[in-house]
N, C-alpha and C positions, 0 to 999 in steps of 0.2 A: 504494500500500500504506500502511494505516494502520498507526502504530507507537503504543505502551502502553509506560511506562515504570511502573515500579512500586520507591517507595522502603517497604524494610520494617523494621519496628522490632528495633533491639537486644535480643533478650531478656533477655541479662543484664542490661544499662542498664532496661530497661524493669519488669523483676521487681522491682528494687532501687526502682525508683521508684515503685512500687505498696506496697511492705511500708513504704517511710518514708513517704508520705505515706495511709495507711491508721494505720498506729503513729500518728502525729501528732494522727488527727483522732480514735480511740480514747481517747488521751492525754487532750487538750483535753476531750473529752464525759466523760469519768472524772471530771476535778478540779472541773466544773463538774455536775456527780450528788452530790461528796461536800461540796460548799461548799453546796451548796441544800441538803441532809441533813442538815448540821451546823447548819442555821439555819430561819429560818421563811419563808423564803421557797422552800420545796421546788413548789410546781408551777407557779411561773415558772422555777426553774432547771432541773426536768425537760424544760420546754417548749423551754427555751434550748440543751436540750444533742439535743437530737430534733431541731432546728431544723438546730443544727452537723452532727450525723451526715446529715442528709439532704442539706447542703452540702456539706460535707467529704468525705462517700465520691465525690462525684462524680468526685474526680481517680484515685483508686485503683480506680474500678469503669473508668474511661477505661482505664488501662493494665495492668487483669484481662484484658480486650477485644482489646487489642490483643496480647496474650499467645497468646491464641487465634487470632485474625485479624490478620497481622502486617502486614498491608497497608495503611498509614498514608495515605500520599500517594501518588495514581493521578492520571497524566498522559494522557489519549488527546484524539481528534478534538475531541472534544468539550469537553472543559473538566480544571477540577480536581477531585477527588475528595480530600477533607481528613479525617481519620480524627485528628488531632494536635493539634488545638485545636479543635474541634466546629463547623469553616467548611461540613461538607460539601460541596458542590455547588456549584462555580463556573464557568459558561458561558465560553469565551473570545471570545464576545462583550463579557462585561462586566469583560476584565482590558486592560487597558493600558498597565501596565509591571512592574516588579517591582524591590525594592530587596532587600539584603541588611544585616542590623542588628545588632546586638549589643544586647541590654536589660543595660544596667549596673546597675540597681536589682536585679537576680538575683544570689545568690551560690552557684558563680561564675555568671558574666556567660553567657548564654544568647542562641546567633543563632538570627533566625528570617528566613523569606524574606516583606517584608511585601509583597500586592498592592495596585497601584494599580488601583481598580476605576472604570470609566468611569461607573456609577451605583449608588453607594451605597446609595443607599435602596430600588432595588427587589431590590437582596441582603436587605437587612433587612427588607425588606416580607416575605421566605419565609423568612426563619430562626424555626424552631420550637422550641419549647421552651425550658427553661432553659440552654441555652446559648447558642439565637437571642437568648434577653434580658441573659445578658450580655455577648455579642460588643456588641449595640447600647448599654447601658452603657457601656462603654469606649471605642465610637466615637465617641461623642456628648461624654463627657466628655474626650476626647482621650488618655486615659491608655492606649488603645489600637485596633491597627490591623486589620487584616485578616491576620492572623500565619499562614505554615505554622513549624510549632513543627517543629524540627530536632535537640533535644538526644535523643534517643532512638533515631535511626536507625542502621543501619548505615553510611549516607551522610556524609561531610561535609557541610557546609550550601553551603560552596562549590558541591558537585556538584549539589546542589537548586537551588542560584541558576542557576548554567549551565545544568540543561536546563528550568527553567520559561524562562528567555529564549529557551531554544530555539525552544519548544515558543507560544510567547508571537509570536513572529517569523514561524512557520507557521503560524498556526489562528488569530489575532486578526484579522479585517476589517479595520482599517485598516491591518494591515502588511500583509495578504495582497490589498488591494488596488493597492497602492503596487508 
């Protein structure tokens, strides 16, 4: 019997994290309409603030999303299914371990469960879109990893670390051939 584990998002935590960082990037593209408006340089700061709204909504249209669809992180046979940082789709063919982390550069400090992926590149060989480009950004520049983002769930991140090892120890080839 196959099992499916399913971690779902906070709606509270998640609502609040969509209205501040939606306010924010509204904020930002406002002072930057009235600074190019007040001055002569008006259609590079329109350009600049079009640019930010198309960046910036990104994280508030993330967790509009998952408001609706609260099914962030999906554990089955097959792999992981990542709805929480834009990892989507990860085989447990190509997972081999997993850590638990704290990023202290967040305020506050933010755990995420990072994997250790057997092949890197042919993750990022199918990651699509602006999120597949900057997961590879971050990887490449080292400023970051293969993250399931954990602060919005109903789960501790503890309880995410435990059953990806679980789940990691059943359905990875080399444990499950060992």
């Amino acid at each position: 019997m196959d099992q499916t584990v399913v971690f779902r998002a906070d709606r509270r935590k998640t609502a609040r994290a969509a209205l501040q960082s939606g306010g924010i990037a509204l904020a930002f593209a406002a002072a930057i309409v009235y600074v190019s408006w007040s001055s002569s340089a008006a259609a590079f700061g329109l350009a600049v603030a079009v640019a930010f709204l198309a960046f910036g909504a990104r994280k508030p249209v993330r967790f509009l999303s998952q408001l609706v669809n609260d099914r962030v992180i999906i554990l089955d046979e097959r792999g992981i299914t990542d709805r929480s940082y834009g990892l989507g789709f990860i085989p447990w063919s190509n997972v081999e371990g997993a850590e638990l982390k704290t990023l202290l550069t967040k305020v506050p400090p933010v755990s995420v469960v990072e994997l250790d992926l057997v092949d890197p590149e042919a993750y990022l060989s199918s990651a699509k879109g602006l999120d597949g480009r900057l997961i590879r950004r971050g990887y490449e520049s080292g400023s970051a990893g293969f993250w399931l983002n954990t602060f919005q769930l109903e789960a501790t991140p503890e309880e995410v670390f435990r059953m990806v090892l679980l789940f990691i120890d059943k359905y990875s080839p080399d444990r499950c051939a060992g």
